[in-house]
mmJSON file of the N, C-alpha and C atoms, coordinates in Angstrom:
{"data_MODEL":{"atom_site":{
"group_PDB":["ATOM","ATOM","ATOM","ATOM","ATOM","ATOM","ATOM","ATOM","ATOM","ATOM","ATOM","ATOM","ATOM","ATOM","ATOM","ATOM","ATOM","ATOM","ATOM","ATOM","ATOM","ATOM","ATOM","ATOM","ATOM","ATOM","ATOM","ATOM","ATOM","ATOM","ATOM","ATOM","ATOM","ATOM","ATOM","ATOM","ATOM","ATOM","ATOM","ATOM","ATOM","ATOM","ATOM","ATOM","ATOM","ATOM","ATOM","ATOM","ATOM","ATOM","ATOM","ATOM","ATOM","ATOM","ATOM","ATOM","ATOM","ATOM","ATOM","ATOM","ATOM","ATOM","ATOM","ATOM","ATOM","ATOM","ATOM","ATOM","ATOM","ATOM","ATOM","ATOM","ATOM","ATOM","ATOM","ATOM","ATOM","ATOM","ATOM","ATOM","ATOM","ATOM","ATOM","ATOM","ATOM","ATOM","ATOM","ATOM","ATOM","ATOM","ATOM","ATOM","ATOM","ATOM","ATOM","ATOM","ATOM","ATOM","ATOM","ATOM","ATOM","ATOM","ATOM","ATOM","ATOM","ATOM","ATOM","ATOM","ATOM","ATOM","ATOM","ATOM","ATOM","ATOM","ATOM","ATOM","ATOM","ATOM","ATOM","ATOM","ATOM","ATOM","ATOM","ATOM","ATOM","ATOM","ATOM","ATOM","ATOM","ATOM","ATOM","ATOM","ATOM","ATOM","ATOM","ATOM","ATOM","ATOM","ATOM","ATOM","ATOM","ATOM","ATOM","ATOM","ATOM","ATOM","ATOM","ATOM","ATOM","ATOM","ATOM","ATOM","ATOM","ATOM","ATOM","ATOM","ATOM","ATOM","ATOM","ATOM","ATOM","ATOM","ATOM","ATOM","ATOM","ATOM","ATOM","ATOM","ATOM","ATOM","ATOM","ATOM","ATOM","ATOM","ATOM","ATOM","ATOM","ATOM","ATOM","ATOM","ATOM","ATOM","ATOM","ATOM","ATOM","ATOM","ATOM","ATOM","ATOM","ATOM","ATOM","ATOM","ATOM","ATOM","ATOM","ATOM","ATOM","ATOM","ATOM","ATOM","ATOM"],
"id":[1,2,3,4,5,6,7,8,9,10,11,12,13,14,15,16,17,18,19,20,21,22,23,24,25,26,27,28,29,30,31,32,33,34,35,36,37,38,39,40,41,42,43,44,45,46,47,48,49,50,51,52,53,54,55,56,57,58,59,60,61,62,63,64,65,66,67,68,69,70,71,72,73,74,75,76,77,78,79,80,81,82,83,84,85,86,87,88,89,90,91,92,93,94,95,96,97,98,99,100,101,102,103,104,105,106,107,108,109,110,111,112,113,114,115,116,117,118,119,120,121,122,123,124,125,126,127,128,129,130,131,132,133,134,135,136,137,138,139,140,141,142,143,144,145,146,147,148,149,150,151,152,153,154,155,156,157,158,159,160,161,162,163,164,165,166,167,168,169,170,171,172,173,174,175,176,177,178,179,180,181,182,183,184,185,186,187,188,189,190,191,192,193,194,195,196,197,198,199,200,201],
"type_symbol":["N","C","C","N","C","C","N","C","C","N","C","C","N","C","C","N","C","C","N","C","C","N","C","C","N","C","C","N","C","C","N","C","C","N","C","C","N","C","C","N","C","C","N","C","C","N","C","C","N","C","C","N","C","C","N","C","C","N","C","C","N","C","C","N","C","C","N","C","C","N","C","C","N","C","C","N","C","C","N","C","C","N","C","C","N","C","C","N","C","C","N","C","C","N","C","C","N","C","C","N","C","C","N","C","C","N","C","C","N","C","C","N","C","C","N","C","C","N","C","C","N","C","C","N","C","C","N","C","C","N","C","C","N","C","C","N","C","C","N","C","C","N","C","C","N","C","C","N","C","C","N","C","C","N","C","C","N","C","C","N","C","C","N","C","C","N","C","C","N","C","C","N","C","C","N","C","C","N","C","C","N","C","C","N","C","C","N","C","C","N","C","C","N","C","C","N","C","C","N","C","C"],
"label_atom_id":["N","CA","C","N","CA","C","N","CA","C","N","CA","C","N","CA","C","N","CA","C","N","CA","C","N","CA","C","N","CA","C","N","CA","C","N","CA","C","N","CA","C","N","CA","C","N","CA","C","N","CA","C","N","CA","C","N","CA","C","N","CA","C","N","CA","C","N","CA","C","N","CA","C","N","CA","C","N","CA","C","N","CA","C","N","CA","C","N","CA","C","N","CA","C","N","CA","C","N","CA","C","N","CA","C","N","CA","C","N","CA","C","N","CA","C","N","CA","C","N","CA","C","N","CA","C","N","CA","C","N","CA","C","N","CA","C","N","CA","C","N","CA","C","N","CA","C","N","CA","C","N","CA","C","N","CA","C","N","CA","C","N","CA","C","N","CA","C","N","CA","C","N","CA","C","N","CA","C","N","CA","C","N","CA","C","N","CA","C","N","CA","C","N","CA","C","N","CA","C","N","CA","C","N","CA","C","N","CA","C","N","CA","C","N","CA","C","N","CA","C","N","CA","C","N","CA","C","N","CA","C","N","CA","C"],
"label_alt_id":[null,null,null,null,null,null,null,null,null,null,null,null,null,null,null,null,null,null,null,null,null,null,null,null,null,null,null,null,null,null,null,null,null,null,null,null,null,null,null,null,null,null,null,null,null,null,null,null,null,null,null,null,null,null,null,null,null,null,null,null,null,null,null,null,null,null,null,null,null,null,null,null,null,null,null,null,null,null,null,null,null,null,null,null,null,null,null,null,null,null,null,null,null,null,null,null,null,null,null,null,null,null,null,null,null,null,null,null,null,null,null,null,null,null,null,null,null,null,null,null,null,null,null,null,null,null,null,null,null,null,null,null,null,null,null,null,null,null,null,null,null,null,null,null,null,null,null,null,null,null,null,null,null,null,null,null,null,null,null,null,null,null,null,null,null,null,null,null,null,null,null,null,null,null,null,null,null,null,null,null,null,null,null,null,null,null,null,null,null,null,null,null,null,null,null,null,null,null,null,null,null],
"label_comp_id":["UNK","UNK","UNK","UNK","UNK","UNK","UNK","UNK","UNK","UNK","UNK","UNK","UNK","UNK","UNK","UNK","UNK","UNK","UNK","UNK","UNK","UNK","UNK","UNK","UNK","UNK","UNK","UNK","UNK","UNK","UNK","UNK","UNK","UNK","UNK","UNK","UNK","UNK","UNK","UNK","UNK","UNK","UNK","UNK","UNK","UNK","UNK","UNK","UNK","UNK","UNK","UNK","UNK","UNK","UNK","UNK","UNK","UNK","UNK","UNK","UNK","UNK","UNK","UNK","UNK","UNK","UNK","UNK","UNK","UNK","UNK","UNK","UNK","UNK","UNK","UNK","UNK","UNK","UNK","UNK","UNK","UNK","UNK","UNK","UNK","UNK","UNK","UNK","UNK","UNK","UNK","UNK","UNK","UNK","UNK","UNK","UNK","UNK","UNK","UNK","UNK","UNK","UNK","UNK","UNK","UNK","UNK","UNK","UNK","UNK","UNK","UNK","UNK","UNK","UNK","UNK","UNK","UNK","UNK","UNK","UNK","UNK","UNK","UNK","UNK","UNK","UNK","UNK","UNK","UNK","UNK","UNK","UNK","UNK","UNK","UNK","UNK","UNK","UNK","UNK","UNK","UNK","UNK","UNK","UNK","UNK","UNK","UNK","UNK","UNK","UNK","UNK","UNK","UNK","UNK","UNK","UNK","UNK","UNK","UNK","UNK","UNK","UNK","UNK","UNK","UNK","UNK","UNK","UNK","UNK","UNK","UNK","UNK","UNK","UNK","UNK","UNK","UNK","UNK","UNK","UNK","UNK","UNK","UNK","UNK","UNK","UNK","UNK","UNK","UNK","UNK","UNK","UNK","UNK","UNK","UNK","UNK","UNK","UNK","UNK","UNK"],
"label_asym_id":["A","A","A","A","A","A","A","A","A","A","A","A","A","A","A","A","A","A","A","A","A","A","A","A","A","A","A","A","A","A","A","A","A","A","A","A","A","A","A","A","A","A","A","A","A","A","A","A","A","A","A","A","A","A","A","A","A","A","A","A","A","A","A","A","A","A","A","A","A","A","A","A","A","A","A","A","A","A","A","A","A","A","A","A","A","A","A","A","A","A","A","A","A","A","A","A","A","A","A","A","A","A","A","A","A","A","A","A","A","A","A","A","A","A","A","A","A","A","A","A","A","A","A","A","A","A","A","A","A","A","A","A","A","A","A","A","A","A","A","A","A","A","A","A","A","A","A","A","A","A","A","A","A","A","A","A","A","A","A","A","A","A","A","A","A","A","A","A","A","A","A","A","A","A","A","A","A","A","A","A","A","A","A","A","A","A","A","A","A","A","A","A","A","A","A","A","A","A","A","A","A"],
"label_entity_id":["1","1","1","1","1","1","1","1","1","1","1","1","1","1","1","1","1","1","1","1","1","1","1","1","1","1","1","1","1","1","1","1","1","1","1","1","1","1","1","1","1","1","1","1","1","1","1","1","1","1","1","1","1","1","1","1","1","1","1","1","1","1","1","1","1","1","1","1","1","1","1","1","1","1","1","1","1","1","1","1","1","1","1","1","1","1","1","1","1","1","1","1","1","1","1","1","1","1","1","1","1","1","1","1","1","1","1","1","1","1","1","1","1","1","1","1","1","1","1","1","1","1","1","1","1","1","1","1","1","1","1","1","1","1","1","1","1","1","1","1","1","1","1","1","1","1","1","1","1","1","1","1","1","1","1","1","1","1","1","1","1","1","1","1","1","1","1","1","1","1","1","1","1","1","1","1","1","1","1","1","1","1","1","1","1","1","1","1","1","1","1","1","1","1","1","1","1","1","1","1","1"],
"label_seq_id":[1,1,1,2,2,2,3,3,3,4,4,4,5,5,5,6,6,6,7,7,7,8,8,8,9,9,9,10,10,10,11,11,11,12,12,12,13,13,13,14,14,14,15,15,15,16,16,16,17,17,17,18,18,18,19,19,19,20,20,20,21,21,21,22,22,22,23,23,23,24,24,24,25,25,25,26,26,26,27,27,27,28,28,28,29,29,29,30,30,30,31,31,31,32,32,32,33,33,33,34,34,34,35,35,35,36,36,36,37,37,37,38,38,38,39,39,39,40,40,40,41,41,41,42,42,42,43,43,43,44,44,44,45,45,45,46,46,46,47,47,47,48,48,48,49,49,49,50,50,50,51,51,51,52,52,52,53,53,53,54,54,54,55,55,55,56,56,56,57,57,57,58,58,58,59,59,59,60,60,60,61,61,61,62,62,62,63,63,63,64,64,64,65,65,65,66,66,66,67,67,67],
"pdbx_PDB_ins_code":[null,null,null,null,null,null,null,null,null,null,null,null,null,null,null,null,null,null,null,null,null,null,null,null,null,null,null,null,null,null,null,null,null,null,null,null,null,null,null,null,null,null,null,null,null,null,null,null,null,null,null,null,null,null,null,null,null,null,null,null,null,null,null,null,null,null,null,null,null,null,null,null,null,null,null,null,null,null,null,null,null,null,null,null,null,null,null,null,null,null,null,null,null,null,null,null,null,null,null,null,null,null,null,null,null,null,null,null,null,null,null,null,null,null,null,null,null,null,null,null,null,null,null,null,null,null,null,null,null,null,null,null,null,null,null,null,null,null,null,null,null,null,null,null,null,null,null,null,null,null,null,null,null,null,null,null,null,null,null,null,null,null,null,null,null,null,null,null,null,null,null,null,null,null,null,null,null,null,null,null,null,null,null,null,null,null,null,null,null,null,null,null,null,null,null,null,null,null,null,null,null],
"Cartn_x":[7.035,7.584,8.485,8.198,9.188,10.314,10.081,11.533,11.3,12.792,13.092,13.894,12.754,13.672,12.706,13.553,12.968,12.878,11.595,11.323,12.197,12.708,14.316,14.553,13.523,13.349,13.988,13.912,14.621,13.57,12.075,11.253,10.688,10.376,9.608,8.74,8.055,7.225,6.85,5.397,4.669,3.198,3.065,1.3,0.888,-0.753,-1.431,-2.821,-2.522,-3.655,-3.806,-4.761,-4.79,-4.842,-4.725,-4.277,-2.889,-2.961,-1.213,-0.699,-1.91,-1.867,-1.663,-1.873,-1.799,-0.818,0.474,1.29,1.52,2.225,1.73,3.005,2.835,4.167,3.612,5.314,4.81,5.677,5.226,5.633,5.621,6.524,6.856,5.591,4.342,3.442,4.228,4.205,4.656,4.785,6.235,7.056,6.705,5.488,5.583,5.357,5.509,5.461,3.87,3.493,2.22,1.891,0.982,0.488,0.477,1.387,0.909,-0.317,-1.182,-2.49,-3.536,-3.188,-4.101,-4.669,-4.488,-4.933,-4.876,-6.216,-5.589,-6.214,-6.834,-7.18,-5.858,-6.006,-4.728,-3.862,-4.63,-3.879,-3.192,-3.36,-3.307,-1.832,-1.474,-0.2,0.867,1.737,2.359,4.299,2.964,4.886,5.31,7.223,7.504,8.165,7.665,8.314,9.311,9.854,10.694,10.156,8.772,7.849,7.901,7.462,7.318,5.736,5.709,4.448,2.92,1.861,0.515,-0.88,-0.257,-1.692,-1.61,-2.675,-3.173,-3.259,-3.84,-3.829,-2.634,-1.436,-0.009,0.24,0.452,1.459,0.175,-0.693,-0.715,-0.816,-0.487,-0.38,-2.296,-2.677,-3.926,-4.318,-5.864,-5.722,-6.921,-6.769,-7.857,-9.021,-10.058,-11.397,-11.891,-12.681,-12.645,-14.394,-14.46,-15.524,-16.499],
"Cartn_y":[10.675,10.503,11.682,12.038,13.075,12.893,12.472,12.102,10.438,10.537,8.617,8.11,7.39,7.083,5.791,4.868,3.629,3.601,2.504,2.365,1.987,2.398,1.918,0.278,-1.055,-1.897,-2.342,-1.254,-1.645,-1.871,-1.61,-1.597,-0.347,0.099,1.284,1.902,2.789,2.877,4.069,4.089,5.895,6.052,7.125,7.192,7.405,7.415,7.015,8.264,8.928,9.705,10.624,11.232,12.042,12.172,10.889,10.04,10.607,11.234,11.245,11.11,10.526,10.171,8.347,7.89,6.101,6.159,5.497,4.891,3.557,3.099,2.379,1.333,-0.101,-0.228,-0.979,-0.65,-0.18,-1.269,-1.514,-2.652,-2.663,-2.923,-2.423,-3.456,-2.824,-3.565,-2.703,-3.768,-3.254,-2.384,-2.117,-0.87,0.304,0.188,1.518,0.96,1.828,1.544,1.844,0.655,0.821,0.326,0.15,-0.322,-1.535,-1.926,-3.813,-4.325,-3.211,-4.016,-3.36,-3.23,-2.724,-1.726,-0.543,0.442,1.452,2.421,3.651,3.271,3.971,4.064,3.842,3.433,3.002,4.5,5.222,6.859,7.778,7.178,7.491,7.63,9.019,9.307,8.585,8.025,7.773,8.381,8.298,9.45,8.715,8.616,7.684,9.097,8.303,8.713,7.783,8.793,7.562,7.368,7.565,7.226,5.741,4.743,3.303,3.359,2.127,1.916,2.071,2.742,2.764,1.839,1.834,0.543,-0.585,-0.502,-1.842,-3.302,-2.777,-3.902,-4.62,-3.517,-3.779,-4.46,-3.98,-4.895,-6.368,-6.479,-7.715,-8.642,-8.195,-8.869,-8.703,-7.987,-8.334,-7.515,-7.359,-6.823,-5.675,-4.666,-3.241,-3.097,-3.734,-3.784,-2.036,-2.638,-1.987,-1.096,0.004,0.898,0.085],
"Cartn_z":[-27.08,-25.759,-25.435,-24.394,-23.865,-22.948,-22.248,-21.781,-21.728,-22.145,-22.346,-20.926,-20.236,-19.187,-18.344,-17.778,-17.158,-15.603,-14.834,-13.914,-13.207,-11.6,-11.258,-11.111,-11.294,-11.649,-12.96,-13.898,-15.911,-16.258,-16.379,-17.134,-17.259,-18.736,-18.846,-18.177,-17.757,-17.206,-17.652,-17.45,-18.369,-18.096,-18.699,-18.62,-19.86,-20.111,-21.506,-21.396,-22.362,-22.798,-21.923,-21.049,-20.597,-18.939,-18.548,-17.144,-17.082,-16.39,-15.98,-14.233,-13.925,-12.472,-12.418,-13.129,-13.349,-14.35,-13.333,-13.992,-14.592,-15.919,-16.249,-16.775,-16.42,-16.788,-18.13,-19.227,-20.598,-21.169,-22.332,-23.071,-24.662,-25.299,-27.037,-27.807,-28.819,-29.33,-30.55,-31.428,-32.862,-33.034,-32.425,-31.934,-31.278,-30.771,-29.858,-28.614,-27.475,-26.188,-25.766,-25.03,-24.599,-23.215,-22.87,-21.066,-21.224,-20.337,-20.208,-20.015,-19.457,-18.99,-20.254,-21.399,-22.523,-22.235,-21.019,-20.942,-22.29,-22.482,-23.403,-24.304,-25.612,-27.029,-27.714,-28.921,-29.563,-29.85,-30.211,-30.76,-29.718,-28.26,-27.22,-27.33,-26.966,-27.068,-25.653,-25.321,-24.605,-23.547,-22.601,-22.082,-21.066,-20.866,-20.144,-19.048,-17.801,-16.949,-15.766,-14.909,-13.549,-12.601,-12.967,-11.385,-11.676,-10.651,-10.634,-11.179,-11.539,-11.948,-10.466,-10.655,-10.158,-10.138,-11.731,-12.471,-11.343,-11.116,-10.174,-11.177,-12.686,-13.698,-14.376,-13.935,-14.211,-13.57,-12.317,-11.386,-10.654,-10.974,-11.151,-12.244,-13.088,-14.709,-15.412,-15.101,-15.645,-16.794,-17.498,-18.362,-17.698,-18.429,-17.92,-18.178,-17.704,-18.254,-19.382,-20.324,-21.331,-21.09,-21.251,-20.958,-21.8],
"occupancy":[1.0,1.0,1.0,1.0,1.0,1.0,1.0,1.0,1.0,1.0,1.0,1.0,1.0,1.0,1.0,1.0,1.0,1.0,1.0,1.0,1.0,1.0,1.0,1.0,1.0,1.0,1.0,1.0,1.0,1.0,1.0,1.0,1.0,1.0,1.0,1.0,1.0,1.0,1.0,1.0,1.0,1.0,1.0,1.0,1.0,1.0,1.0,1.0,1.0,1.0,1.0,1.0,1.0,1.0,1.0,1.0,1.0,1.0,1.0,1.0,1.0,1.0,1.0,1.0,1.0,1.0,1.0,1.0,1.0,1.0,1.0,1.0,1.0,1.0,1.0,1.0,1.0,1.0,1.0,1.0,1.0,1.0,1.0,1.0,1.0,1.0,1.0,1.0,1.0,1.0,1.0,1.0,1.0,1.0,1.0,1.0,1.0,1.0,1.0,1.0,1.0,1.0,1.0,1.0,1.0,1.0,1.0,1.0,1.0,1.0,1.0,1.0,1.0,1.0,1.0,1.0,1.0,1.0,1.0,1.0,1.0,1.0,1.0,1.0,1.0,1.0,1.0,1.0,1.0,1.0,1.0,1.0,1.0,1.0,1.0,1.0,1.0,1.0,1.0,1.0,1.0,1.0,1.0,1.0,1.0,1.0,1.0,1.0,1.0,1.0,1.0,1.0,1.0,1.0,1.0,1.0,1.0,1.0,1.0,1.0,1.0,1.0,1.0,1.0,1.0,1.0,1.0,1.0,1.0,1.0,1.0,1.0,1.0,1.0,1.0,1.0,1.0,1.0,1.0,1.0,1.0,1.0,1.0,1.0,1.0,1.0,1.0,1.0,1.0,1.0,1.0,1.0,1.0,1.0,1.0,1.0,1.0,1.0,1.0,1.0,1.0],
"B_iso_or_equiv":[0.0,0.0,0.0,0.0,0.0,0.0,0.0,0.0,0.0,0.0,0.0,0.0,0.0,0.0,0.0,0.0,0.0,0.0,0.0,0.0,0.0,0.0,0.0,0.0,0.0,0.0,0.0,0.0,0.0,0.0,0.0,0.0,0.0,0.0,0.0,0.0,0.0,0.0,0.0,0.0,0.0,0.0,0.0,0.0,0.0,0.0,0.0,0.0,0.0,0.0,0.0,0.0,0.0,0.0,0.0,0.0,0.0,0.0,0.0,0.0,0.0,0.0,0.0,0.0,0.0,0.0,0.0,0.0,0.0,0.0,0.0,0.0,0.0,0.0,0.0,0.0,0.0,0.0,0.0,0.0,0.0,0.0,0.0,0.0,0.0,0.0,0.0,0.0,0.0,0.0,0.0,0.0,0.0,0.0,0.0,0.0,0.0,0.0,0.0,0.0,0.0,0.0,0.0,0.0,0.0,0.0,0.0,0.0,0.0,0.0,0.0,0.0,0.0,0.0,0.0,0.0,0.0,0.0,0.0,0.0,0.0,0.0,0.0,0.0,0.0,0.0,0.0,0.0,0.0,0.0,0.0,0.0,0.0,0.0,0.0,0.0,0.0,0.0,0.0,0.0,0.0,0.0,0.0,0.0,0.0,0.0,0.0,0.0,0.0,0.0,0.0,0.0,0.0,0.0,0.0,0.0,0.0,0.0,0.0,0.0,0.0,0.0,0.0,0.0,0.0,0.0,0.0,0.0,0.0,0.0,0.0,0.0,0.0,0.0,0.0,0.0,0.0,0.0,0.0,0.0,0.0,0.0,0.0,0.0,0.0,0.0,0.0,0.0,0.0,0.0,0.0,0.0,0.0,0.0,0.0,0.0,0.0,0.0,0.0,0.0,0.0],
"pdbx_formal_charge":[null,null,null,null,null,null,null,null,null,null,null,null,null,null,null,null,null,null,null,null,null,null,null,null,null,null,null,null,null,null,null,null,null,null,null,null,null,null,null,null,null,null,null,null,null,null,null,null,null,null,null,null,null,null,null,null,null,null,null,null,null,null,null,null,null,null,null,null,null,null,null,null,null,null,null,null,null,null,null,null,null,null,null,null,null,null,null,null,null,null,null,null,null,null,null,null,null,null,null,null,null,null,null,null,null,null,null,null,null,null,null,null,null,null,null,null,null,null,null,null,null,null,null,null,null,null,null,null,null,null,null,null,null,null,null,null,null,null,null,null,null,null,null,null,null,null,null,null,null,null,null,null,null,null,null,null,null,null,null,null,null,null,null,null,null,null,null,null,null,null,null,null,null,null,null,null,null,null,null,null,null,null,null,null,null,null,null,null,null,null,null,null,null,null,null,null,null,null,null,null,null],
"auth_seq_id":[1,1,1,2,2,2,3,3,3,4,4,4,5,5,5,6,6,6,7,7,7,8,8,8,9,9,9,10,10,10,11,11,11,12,12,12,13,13,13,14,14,14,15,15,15,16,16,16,17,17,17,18,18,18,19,19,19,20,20,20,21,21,21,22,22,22,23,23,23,24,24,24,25,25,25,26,26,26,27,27,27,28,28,28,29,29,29,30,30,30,31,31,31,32,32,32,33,33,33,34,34,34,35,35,35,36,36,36,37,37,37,38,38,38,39,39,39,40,40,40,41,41,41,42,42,42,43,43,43,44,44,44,45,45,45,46,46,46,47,47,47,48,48,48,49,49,49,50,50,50,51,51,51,52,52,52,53,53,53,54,54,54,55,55,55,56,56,56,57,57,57,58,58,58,59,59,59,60,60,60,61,61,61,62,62,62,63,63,63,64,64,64,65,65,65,66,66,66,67,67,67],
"auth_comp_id":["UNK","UNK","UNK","UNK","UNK","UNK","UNK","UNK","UNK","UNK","UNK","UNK","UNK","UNK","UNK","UNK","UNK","UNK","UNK","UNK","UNK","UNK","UNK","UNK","UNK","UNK","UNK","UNK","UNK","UNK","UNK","UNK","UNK","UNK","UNK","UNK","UNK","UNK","UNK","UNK","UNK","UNK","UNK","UNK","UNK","UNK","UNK","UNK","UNK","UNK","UNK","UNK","UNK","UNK","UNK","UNK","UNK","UNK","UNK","UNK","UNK","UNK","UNK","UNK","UNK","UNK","UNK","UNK","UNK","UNK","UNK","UNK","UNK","UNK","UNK","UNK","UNK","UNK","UNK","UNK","UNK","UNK","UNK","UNK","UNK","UNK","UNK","UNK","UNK","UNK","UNK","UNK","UNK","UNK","UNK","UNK","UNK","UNK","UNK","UNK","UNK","UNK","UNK","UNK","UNK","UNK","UNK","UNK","UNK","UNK","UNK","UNK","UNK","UNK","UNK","UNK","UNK","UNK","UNK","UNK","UNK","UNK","UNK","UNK","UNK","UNK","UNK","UNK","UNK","UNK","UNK","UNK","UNK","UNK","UNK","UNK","UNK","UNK","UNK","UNK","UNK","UNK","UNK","UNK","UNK","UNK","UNK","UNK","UNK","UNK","UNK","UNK","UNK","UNK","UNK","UNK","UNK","UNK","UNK","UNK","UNK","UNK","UNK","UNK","UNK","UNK","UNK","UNK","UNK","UNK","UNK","UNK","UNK","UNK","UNK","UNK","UNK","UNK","UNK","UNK","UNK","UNK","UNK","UNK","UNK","UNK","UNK","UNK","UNK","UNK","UNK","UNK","UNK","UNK","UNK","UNK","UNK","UNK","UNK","UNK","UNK"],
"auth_asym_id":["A","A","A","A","A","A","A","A","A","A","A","A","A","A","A","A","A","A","A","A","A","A","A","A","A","A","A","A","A","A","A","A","A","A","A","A","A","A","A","A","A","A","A","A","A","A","A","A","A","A","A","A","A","A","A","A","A","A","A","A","A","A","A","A","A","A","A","A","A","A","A","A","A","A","A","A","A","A","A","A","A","A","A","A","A","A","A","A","A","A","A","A","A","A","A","A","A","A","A","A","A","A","A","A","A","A","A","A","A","A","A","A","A","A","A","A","A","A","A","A","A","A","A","A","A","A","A","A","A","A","A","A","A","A","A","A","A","A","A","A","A","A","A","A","A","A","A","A","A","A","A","A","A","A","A","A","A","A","A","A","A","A","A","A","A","A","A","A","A","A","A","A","A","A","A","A","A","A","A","A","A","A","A","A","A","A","A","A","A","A","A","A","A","A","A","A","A","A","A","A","A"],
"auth_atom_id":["N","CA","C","N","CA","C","N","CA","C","N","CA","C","N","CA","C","N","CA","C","N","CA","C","N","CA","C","N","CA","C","N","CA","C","N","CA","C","N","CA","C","N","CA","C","N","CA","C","N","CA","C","N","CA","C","N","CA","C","N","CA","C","N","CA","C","N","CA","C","N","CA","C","N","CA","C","N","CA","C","N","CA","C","N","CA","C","N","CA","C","N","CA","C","N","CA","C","N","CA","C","N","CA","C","N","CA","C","N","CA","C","N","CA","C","N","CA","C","N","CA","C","N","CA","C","N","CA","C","N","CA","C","N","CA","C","N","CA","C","N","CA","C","N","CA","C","N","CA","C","N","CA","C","N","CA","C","N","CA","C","N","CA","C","N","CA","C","N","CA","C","N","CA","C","N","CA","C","N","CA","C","N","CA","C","N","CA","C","N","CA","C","N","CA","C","N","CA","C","N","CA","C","N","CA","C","N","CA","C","N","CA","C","N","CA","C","N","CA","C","N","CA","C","N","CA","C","N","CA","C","N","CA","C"],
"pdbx_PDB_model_num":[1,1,1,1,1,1,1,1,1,1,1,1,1,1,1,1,1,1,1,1,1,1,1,1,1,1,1,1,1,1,1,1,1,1,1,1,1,1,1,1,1,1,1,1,1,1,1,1,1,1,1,1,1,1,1,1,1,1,1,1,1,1,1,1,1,1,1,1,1,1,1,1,1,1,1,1,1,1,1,1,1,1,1,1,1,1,1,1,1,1,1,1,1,1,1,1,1,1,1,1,1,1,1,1,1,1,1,1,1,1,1,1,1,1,1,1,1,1,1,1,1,1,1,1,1,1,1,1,1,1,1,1,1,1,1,1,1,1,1,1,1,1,1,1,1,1,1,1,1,1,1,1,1,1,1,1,1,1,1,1,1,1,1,1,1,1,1,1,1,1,1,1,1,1,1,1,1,1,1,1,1,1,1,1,1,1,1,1,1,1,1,1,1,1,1,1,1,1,1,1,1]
}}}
């Protein structure tokens, strides 16, 4: 993670892998920060930014259909 910083809401928020246009709001899975909506390969590096979240699968609680 490169810069450590939260959505102006108080929840994380970031992008996953090589998306850096879908924001994603992010959530601690056995300790690392990841996409609420299971977006991303697991190795998928994660960066938080202060944009608000984008994910359409986020902000309605859902999960990210899988390729």
């Amino acid at each position: 993670m490169t810069a450590a910083s939260e959505a102006p809401h108080g929840t994380p928020a970031g992008t996953v892998g090589r998306d850096v246009m879908t924001v994603h709001t992010l959530t601690r899975v056995d300790g690392k920060l990841r996409p609420k909506c299971g977006d991303g390969a697991p190795g998928d590096e994660v960066q938080e930014w202060t944009r608000k979240p984008s994910c359409p699968y986020c902000l309605n609680d859902e999960q990210a259909p899988r390729p």
